[in-house]
N, C-alpha and C positions, 0 to 999 in steps of 0.2 A: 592353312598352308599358303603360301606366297605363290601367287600366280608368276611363270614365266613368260608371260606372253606379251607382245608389243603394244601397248597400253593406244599410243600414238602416234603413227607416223611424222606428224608434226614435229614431234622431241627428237627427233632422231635425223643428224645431218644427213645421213646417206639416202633422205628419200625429198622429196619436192618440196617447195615452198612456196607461197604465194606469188613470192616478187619473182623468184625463176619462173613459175609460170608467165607469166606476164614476156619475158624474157623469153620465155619458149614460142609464144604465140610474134613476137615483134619476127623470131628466128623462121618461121612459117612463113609470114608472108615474105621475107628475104627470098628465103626459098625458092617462094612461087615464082618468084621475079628472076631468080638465078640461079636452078636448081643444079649445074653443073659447080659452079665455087661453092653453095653450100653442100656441096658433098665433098668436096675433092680440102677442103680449109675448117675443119670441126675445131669445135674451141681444145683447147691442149687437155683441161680435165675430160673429154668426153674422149680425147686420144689415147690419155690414156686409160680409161676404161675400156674399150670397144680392144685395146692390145693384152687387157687380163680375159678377154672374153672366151678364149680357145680353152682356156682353164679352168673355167665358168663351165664350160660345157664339156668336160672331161670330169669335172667331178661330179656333175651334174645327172649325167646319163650313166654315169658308171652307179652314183647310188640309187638309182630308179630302177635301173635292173637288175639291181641284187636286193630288191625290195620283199620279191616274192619269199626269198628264204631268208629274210634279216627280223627274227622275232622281235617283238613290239614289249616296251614297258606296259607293267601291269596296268599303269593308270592311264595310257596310250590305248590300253587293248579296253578297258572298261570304256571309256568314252567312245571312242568308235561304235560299239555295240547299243549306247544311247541315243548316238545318232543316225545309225542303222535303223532300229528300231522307230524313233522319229520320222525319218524318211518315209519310212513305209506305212506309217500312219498318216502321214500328209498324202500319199499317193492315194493311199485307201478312201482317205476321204474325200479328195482332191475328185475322183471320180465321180460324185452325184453333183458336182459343181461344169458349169456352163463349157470353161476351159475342156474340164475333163473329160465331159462328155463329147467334145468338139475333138479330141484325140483320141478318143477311142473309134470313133466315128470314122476316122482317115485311118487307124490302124487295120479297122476292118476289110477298109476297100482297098488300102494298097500294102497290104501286110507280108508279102513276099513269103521268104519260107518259112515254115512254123517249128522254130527256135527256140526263141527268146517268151520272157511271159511276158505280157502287157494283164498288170495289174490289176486287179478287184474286175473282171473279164473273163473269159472264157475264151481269149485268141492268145495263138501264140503266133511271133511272129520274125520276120529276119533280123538280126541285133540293133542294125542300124532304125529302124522302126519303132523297135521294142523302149531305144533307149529314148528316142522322139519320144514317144505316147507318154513312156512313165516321166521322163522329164515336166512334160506337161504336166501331167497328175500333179507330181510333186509341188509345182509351184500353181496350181491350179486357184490355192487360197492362199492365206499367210500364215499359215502354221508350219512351214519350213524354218529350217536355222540359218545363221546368219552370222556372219565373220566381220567382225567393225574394220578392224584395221583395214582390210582388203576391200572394203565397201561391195560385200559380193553373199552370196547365198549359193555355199558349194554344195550342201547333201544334195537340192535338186536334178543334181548334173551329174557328179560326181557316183554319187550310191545306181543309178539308173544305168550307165554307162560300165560300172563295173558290174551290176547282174548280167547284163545284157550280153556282156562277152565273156564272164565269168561261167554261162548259161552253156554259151556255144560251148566250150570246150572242156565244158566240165568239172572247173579247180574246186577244191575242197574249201570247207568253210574257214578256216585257217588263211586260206592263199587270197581267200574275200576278200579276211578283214582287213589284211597286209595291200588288198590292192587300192579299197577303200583310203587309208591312211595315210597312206602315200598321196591319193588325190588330194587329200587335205593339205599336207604339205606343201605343193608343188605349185596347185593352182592361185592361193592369195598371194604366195611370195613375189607371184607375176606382177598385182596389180599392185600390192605393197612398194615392191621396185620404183614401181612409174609413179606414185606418190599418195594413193589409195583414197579418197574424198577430193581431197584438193587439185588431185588430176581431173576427177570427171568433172567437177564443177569449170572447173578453166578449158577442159578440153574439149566441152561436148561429147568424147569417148564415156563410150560406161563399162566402167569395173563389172556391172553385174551381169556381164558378158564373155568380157575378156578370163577374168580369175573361173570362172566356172568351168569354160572352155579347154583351159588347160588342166584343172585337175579333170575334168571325165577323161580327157585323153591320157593323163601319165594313170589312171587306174584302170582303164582298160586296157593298156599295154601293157600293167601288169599282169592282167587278167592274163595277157596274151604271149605271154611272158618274152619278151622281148627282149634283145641282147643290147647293150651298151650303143652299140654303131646303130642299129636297127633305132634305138630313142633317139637318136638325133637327128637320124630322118622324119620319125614321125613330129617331133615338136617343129622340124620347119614345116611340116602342114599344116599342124596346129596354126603355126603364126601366120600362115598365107591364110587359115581363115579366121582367121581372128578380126572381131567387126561388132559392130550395135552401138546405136547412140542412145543420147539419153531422153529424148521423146517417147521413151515406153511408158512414162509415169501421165502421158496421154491417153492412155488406154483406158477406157470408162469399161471393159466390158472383164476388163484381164486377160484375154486370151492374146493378144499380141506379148502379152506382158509376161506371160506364163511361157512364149516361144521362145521370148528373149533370157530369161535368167536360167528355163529350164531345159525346155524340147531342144530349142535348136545347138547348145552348148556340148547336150548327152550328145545329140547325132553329130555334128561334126569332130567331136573327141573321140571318139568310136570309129568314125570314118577314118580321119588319122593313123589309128592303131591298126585299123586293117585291112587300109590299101600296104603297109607298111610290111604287115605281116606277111600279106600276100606275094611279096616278092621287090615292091616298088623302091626304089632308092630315091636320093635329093639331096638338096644341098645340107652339106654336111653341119655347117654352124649357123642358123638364122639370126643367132644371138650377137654375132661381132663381123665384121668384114663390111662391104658395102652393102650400102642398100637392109642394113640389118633393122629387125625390130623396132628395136630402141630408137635407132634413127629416125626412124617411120612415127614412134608415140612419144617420145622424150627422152631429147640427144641429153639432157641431163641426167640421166637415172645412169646409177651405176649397177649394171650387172651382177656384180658380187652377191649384189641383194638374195638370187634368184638360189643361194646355197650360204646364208645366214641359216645360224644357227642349226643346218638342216641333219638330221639325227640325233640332234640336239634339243631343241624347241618343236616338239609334234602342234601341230596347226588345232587339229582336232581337239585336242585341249583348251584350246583358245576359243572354240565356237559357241558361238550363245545357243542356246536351245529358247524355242520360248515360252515360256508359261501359256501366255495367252494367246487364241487365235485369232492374232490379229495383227494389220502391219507393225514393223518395227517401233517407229516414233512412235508409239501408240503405249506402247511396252511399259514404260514409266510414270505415265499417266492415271495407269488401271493399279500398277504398284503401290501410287502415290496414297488414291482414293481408299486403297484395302489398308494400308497401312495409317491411315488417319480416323476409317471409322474403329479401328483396332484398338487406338491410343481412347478414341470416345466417341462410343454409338453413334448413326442417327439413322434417318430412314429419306426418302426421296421428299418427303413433305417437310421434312425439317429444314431442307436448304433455301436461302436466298438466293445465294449466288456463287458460282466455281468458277475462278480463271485458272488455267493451265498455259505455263509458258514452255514452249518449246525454241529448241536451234531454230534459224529462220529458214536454212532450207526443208531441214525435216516438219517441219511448218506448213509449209508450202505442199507440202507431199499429201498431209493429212488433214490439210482446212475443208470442212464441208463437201467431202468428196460425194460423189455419188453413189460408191459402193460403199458399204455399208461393214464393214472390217477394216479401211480406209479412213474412214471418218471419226476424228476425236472426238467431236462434241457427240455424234450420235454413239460412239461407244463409251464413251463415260456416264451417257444417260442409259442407255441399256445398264451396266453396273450399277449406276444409282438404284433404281429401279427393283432388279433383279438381285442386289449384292453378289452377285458373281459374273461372270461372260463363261457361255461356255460357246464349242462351236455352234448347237444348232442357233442361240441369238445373238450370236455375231454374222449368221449369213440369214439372217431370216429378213429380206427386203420388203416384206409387209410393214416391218416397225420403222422405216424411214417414213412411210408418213401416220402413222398410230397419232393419235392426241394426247393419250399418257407420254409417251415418249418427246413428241415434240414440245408439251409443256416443260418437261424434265430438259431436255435440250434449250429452252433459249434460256434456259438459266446459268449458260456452260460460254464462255468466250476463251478464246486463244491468243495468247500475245505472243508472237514472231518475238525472239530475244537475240539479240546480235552477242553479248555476253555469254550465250550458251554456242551458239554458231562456233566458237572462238575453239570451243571445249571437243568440239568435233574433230575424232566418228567417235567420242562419247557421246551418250545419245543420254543427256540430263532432260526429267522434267522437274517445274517447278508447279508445286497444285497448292491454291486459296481457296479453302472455303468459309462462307459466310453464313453461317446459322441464321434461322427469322427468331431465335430467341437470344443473339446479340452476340453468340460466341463467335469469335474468330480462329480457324484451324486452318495452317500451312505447314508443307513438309515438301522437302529437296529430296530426289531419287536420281544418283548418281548410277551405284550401279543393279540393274533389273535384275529381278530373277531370272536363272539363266544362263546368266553371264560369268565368266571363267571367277570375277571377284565376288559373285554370289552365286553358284552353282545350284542346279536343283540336285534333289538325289535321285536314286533310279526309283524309287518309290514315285516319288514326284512325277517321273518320265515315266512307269509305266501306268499311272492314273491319266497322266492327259492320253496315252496312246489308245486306252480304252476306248474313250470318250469319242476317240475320232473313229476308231476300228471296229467296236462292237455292232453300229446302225448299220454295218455294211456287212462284215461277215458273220455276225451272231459271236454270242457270250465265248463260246469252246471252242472254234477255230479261234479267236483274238486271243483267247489262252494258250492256245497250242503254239501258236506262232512269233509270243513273245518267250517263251521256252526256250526254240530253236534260237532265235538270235542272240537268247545268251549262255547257250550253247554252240556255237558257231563251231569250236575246236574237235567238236565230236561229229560233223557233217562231214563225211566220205565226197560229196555232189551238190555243189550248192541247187543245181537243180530239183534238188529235194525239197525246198522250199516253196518249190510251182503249187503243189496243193493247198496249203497254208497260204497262198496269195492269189489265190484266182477264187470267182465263181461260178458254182456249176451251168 
């Protein structure tokens, strides 16, 4: 089946381009220097987008609020329940990791009232809290999903932020899924707008801040069911806090890194939805007028963006899931190597030598990291090795310095490729390998398993869910609990779910 989803922002006028960046950043410092003319004198195309924007935001708020009761296509409602499912096996697992321990730690001690669930736990706790902790959870390792075009990882944010308010108020498993998918929706089209790679790399802003942010907030406002007027105040909170750069991929430990795409996204999208609910008002359109968004991250994006294709092209469809537990760039690499010894065996002894080329930023991301899910070479030699990754050695930080492993690793280099850089947010690897009995084996992996043009099935999805969810709740709660979530339509209280995700 022909995927419909937005392959590359690149290919598509209506989002950012290099040389406009460039043009954006000359517009900034203008700015600094004169920031009354650069408000009051916007170039003619950004005038007239910021004058479609009232309409922008009337279509806008009107389909978010009629989301709760606007039934989902089948193949809408199947995917959501995959990545529901996912979500909560990253959180599950995400909890015996450093991050997650580090979040359930602060959920203990400052957990307010006992609400919401905070994950593979025994606390319950006030929403805004709850969707903190499990956000962390969620991104605690790398086995969350991940959205290319929007350069963002929504179930983190997203799935955390709709239990959390979904919790409070009790909606049905039905009103979840529909709150869930809508965060999909909502929250890339954000970053997709402002030019989704190509923005963060010229902006220093990062997507996988921004796009997360706003879907927990439009899925918690649906949780909270929210009236049209009511979404347009809440998303100008959303944009007032909307924020994070891109020095989270400095985080050697992941816990900054796990507050940035996940904890603090769920909690301020949540926050949004119910200071808003609560009674609070605001400025009515944050998206066009002075001082709007756009202005603020890139006077060249056209708003329109932010309701392309929308009830039209579900996001959720478009999200990668990932096979392996491990960073993205990583993802093609492990593809490459299963799919080469497939074509013709070998064993770790067999190899002379393996280069893998990657894009140069994603390159950069995964050179010789010190975390150890991070690191190409050390994860392509855990696969050599092992012929498989699973989570427990993908995080087992003893095999960074092992002598099997590191012998298997310096046999492993990475070439930064500017030709693949070009390709991006496809996330191409290129894998050589060199036999010691003279064979040569290479193979190009476009698109991962995962991903909207190679999809896993739910079989697929509910084997890696095992793998993360069985170490932590045993064989028959992991059973039970993938039951329920695809059954969701038969859940009266998504609350009902609290046993099936907590421990005694």
């Amino acid at each position: 089946m022909k995927s419909n989803c937005q392959d590359s922002t690149a290919a598509d006028p209506r989002y950012v381009t290099r040389r406009s960046l460039l043009e954006l950043a000359g517009l900034a410092i203008t700015a600094a220097a004169f920031p009354s003319s650069a408000a009051s004198a916007p170039p003619a195309q950004q005038a007239k987008s910021l004058q479609a924007g009232g309409s922008v935001m009337n279509a806008l708020s009107t389909y978010m609020s009629d989301a709760a009761k606007r039934p989902l296509p089948d193949e809408a409602t199947e995917k959501t329940k995959h990545h529901i499912l996912d979500t909560f096996a990253a959180m599950i697992s995400g909890s015996n990791l450093l991050p997650g321990q580090r979040a359930v730690q602060f959920a203990r001690a400052y957990g307010g009232k006992e609400i919401s669930t905070v994950v593979a736990s025994n606390i319950l706790c006030g929403p805004i809290e709850a969707a903190l902790t499990n956000g962390m959870l969620a991104h605690a390792d790398e086995t969350d999903d991940s959205h290319s075009p929007s350069q963002s990882h929504p179930g983190c944010a997203v799935i955390p932020a709709a239990l959390a308010v979904g919790q409070l108020f009790g909606i049905s498993g039905t009103h979840f899924l529909r709150a869930v998918a809508l965060g999909y929706d909502i929250g890339p089209r954000v970053t997709m707008t402002l030019g989704g790679q190509q923005f963060e790399a010229a902006s220093h802003w990062s997507t996988h801040s921004i796009s997360p942010l706003f879907g927990a907030a439009a899925a918690a406002s649906c949780a909270a069911s929210l009236s049209a007027q009511q979404m347009r105040w809440m998303l100008g909170y959303t944009a007032q806090q909307s924020s994070g750069l891109g020095a989270w991929n400095r985080d050697t430990e992941h816990i900054q890194k796990a507050f940035h795409f996940g904890g603090m996204t769920a909690r301020s999208g949540v926050t949004s939805a119910l200071l808003v609910q609560s009674g609070w008002t605001g400025v009515d359109d944050l998206f066009s007028g002075k001082d709007n968004f756009f202005q603020a991250y890139n006077p060249h994006a056209d708003p329109s963006g932010l309701i392309d294709k929308l009830g039209e092209r579900y996001e959720v469809t478009c999200t990668n899931i990932k096979k392996w537990p491990v960073g993205s760039p990583i993802q093609a690499a492990l593809d490459a190597l299963e799919i080469l010894r497939k074509q013709r065996p070998f064993d770790a002894g067999d190899v002379q030598k393996i280069v893998v080329r990657l894009a140069t930023d994603e390159a950069a991301i995964v050179n010789n990291r010190e975390i150890p899910d991070i690191c190409v070479q050390h994860m392509l030699a855990v696969a050599l090795l092992n012929k498989t990754v699973t989570f427990a050695s993908a995080h087992d930080s003893a095999r960074l310095k092992d002598s099997a492993t590191l012998r298997e690793r310096a046999k492993i280099s990475l070439v930064p490729d500017e030709e693949l850089e070009h390709l991006m947010p496809l996330r191409v690897a290129v894998l050589e390998v060199a036999l010691v009995d003279g064979t040569y084996l290479n193979t190009r992996v476009d698109n991962v398993r995962g991903t909207p043009e190679n999809p896993m099935t739910r079989d697929e999805i509910i084997a890696k869910a095992r793998d993360l969810i069985t170490p932590v709740l045993g064989e028959q709660r992991c059973t039970n609990l993938i039951g329920k979530v695809f059954d969701l339509e038969g859940m009266t209280n998504i609350r009902d779910l609290r046993p099936l995700l907590q421990v005694s």
